[in-house]
N, CA, C and O of each residue as an XYZ file, in Angstrom:
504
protein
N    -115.298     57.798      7.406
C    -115.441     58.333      8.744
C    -114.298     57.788      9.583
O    -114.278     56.604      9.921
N    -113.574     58.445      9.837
C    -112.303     58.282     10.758
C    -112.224     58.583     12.338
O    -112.463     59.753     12.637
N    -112.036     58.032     12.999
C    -111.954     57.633     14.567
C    -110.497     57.810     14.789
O    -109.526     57.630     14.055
N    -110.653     58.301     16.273
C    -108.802     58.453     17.166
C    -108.653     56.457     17.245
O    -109.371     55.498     17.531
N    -107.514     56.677     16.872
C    -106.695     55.151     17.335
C    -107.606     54.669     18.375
O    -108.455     53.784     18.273
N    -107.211     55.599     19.695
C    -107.941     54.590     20.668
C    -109.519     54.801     20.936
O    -109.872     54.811     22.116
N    -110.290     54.934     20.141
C    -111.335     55.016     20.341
C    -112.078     53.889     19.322
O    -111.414     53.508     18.358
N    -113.321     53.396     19.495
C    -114.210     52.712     18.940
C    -115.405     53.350     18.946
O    -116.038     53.908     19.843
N    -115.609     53.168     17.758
C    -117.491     53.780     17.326
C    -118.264     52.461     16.793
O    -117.781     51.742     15.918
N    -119.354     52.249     17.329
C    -120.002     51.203     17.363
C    -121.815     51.695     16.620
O    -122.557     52.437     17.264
N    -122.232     51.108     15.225
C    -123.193     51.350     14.947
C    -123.556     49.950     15.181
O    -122.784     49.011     14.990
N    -124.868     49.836     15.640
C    -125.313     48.356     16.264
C    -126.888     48.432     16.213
O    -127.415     49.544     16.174
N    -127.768     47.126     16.209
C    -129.427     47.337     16.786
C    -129.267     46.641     18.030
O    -128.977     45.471     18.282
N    -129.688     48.271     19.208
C    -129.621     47.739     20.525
C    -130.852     46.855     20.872
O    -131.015     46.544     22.052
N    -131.597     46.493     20.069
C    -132.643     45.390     19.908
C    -132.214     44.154     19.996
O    -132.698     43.652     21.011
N    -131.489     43.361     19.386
C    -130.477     42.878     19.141
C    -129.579     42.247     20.128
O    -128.592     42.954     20.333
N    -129.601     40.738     21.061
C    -128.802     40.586     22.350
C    -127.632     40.518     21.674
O    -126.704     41.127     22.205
N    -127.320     39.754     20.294
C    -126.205     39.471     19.653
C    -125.195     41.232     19.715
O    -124.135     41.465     20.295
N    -125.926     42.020     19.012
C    -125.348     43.132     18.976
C    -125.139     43.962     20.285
O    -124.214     44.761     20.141
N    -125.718     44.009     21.506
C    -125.183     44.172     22.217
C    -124.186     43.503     23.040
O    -123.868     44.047     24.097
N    -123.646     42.396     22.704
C    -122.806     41.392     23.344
C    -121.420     42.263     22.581
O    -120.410     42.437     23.264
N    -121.474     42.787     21.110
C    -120.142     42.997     20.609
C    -120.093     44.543     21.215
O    -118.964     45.029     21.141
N    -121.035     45.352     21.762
C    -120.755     46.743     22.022
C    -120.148     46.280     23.649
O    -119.232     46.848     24.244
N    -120.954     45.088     24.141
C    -120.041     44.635     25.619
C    -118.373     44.349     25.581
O    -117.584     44.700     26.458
N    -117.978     43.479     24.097
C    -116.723     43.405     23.849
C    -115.894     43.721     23.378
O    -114.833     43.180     23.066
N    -116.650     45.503     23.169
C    -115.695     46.448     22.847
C    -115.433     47.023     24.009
O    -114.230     47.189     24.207
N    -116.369     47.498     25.111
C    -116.075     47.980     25.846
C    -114.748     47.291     26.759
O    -113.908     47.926     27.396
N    -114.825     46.163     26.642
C    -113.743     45.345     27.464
C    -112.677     44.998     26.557
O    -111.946     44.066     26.893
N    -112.431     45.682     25.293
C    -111.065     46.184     25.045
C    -110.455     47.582     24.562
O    -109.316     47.730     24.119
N    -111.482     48.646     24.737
C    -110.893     50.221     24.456
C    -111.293     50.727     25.353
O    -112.344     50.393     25.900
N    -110.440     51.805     25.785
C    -111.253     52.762     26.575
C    -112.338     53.887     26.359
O    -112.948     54.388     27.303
N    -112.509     54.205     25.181
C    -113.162     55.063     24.593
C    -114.331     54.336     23.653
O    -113.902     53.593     22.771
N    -115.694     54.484     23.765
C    -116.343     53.758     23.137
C    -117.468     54.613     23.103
O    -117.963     55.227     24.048
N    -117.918     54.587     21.598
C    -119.081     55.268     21.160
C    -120.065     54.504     20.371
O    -119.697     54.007     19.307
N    -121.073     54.384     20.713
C    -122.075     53.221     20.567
C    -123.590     54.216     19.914
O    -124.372     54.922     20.549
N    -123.552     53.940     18.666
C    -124.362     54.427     18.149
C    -126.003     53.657     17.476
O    -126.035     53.121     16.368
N    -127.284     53.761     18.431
C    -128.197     53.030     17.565
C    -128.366     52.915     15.979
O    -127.714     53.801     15.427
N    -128.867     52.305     15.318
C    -129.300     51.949     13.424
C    -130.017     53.608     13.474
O    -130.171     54.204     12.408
N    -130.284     54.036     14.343
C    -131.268     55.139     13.997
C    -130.757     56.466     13.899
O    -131.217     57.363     13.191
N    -129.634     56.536     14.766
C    -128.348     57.399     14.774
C    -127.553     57.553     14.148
O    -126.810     58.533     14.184
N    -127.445     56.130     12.991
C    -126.363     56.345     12.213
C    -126.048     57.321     11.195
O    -126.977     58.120     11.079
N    -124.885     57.600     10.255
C    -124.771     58.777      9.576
C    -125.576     59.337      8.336
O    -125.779     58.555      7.407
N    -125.824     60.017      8.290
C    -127.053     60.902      7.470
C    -126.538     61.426      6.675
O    -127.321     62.274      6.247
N    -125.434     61.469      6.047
C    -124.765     61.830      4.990
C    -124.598     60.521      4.205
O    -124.612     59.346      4.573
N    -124.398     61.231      2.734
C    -123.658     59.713      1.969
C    -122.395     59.686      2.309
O    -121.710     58.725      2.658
N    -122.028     61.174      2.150
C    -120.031     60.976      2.334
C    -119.867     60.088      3.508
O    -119.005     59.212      3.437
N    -120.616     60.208      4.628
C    -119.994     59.165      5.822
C    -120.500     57.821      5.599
O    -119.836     56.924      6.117
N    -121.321     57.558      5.076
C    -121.650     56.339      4.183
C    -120.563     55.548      3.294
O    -120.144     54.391      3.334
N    -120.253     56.772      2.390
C    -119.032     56.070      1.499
C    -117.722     56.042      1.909
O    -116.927     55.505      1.138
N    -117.192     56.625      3.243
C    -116.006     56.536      4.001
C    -115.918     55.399      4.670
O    -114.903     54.765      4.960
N    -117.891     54.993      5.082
C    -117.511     53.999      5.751
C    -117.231     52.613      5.060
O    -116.467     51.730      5.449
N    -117.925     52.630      4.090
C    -118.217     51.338      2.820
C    -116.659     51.646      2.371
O    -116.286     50.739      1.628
N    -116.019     52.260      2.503
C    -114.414     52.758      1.645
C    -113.870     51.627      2.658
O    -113.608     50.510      2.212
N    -113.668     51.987      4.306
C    -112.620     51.042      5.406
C    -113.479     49.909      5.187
O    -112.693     48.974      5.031
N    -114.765     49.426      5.078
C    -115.337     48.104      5.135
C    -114.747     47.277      3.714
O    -114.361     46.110      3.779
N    -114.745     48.078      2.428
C    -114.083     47.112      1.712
C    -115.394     46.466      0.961
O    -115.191     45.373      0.433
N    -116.404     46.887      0.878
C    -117.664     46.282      0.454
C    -118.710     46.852      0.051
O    -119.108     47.843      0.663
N    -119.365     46.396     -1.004
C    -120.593     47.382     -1.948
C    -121.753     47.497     -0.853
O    -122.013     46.451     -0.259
N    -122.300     48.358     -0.598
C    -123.621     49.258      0.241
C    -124.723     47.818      0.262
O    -125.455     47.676      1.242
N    -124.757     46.902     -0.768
C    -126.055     45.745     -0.942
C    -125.071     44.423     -0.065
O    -125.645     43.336     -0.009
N    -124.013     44.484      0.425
C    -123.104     43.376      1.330
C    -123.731     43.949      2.808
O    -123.631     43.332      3.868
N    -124.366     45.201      2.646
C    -124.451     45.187      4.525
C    -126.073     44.801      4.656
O    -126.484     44.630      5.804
N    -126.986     44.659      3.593
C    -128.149     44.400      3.850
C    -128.133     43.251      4.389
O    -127.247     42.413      4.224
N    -129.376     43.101      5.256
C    -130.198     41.792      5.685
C    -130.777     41.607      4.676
O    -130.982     42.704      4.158
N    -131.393     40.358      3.747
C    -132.242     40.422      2.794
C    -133.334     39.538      3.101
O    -134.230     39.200      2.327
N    -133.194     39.225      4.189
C    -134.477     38.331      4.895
C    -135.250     39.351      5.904
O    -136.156     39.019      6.668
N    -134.661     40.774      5.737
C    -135.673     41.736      6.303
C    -137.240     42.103      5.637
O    -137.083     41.950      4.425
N    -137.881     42.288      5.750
C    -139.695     42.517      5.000
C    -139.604     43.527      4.440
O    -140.423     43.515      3.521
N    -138.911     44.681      4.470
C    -138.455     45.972      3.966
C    -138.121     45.389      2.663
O    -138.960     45.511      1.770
N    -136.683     44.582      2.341
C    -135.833     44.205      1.614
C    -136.412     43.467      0.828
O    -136.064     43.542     -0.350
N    -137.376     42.606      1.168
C    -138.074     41.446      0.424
C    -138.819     42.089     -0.353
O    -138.935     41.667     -1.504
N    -139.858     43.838      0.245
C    -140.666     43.763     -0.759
C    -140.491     45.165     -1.541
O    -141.007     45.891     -2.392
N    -139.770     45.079     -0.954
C    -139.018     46.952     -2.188
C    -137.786     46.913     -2.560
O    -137.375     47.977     -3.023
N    -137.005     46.004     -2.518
C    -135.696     45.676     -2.884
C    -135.278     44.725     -3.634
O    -134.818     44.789     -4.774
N    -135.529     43.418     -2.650
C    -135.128     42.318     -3.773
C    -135.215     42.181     -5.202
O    -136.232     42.618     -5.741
N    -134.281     41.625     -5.935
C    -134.440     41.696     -7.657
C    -134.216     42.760     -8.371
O    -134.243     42.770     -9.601
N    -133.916     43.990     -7.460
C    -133.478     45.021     -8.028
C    -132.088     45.960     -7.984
O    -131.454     46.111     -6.939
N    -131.742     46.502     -9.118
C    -130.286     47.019     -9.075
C    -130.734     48.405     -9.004
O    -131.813     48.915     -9.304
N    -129.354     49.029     -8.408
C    -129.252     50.521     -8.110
C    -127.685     50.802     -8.345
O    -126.824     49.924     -8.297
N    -127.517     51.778     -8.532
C    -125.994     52.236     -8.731
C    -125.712     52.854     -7.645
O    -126.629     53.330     -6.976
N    -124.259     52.988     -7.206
C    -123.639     52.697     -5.803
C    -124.324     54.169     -4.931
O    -124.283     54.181     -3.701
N    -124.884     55.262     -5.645
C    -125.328     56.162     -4.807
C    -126.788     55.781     -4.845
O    -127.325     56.440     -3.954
N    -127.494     55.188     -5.325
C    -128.495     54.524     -4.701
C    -128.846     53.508     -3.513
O    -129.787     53.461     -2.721
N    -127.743     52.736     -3.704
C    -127.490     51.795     -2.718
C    -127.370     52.440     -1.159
O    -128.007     51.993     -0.205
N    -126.019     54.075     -1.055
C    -126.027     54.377     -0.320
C    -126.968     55.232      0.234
O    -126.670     55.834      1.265
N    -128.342     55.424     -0.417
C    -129.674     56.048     -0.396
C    -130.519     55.327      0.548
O    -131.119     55.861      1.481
N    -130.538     53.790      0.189
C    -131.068     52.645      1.373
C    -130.230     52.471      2.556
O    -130.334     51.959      3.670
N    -129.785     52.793      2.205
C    -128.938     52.749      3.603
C    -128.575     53.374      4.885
O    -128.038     53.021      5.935
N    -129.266     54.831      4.199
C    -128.983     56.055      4.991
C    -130.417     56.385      5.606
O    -130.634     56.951      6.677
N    -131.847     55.643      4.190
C    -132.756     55.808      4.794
C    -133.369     54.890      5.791
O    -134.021     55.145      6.804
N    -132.811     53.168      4.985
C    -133.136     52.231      5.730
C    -132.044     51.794      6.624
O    -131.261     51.020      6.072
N    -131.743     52.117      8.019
C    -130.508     51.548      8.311
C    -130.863     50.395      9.176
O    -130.001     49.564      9.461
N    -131.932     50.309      9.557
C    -132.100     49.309     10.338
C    -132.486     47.480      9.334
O    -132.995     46.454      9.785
N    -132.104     47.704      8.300
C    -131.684     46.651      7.485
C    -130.540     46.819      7.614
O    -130.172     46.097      6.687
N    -129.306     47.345      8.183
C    -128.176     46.849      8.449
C    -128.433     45.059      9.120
O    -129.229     44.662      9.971
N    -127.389     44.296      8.308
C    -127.249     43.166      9.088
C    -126.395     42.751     10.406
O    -126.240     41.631     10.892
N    -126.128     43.419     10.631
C    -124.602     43.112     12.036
C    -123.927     44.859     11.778
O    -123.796     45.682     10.872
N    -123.569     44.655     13.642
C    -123.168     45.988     13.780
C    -122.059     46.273     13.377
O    -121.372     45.256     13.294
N    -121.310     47.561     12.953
C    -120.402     47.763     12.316
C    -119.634     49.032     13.196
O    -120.128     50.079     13.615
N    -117.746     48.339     13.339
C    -117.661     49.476     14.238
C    -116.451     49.797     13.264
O    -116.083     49.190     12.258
N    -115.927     50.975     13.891
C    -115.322     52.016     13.172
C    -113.418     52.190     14.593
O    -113.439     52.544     15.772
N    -112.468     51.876     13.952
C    -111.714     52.768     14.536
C    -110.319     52.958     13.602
O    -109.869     52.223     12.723
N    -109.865     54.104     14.084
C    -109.096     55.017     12.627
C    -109.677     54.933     11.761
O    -110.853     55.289     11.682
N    -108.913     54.359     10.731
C    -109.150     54.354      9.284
C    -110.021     53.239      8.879
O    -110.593     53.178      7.790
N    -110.114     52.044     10.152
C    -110.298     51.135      9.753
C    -111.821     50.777     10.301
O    -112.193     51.320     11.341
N    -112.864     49.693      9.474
C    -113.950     49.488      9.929
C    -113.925     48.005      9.516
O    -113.124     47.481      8.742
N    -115.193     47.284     10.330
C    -115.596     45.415     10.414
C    -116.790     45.768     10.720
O    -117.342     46.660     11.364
N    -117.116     44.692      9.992
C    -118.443     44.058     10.438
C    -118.615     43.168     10.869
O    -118.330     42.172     10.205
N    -119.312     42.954     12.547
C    -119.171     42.303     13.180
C    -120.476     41.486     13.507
O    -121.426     41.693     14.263
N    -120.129     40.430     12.596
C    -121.239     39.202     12.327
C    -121.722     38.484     13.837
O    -122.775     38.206     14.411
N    -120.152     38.369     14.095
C    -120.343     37.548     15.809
C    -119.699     38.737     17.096
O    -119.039     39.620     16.546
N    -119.736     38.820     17.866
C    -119.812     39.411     19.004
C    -118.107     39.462     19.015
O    -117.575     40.486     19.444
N    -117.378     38.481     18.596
C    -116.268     38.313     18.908
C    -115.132     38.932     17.609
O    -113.902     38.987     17.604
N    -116.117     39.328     16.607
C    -115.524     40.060     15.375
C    -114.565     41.514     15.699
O    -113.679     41.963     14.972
N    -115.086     42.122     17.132
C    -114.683     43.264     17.522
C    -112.980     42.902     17.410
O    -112.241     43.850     17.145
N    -112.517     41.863     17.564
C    -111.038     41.744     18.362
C    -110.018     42.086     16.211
O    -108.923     42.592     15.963
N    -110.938     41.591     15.380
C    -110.030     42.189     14.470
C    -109.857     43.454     14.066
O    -109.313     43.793     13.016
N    -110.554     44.529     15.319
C    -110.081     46.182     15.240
C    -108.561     46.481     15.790
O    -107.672     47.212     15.351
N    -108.638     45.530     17.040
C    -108.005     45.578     18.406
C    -106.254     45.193     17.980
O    -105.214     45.807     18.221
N    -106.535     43.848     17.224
C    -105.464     43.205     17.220
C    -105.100     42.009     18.421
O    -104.308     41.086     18.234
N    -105.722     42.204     19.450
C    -105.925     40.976     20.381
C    -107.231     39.739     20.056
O    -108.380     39.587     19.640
N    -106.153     39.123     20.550
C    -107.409     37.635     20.753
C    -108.208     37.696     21.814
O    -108.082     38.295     22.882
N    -109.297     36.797     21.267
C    -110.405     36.904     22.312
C    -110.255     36.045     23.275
O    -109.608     35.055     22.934
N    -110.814     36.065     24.956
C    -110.551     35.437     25.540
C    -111.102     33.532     25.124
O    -112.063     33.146     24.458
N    -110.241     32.892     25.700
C    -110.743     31.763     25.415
C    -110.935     31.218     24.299
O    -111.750     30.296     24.330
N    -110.555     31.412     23.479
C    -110.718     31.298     21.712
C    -109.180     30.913     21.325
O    -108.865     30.740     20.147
């Protein structure tokens, strides 16, 4: 899933103060920002596997596994990579940290302050 240069797409749980702190510190470095709830996210596999393509990481790296979902229908078990992207599309709110998107490129943003390796700027005060 590919984004304009200057834009940011933000899949996040607005539940979440952590995750809304990084959709706050995107907004305060793009002008264009698209902020998408776990519940909104993409419903296709292809945008699934475009996105797991810029992240750089197998579909079972974005789980939480200390979620109750994960613990009791998941754990201990293998799936092959279009399975994986099956939980993911159905379960997204076992995403662990929000994940944003711009061009080609996507992060996962563990800490609030992860946004700045889209940007290329440093964060303030850091």
């Amino acid at each position: 899933m590919k984004t304009h240069e200057r834009e940011l797409l933000i899949y996040y749980n607005p539940d979440s103060s952590s995750d809304r702190k990084t959709v706050a510190h995107a907004q305060s470095v793009a002008p264009h920002i698209r902020s998408y709830s776990y519940s909104q996210a993409p419903s296709t596999g292809t945008s699934w596997q475009q996105i797991l393509i810029a992240l750089g990481v197998h579909p079972k790296e974005l789980l939480n596994k200390a979620h109750p979902y994960y613990q009791q229908h998941i754990r201990g078990r293998e799936f092959d990579e279009e399975s994986w992207i099956k939980v993911l599309r159905y379960n997204p709110e076992m995403i662990k940290a929000p994940i944003a998107i711009r061009g080609a490129r996507a992060v996962m943003c563990a800490t609030p302050t992860d946004i700045y390796k889209l940007t290329g700027l440093l964060p303030p005060n850091l």
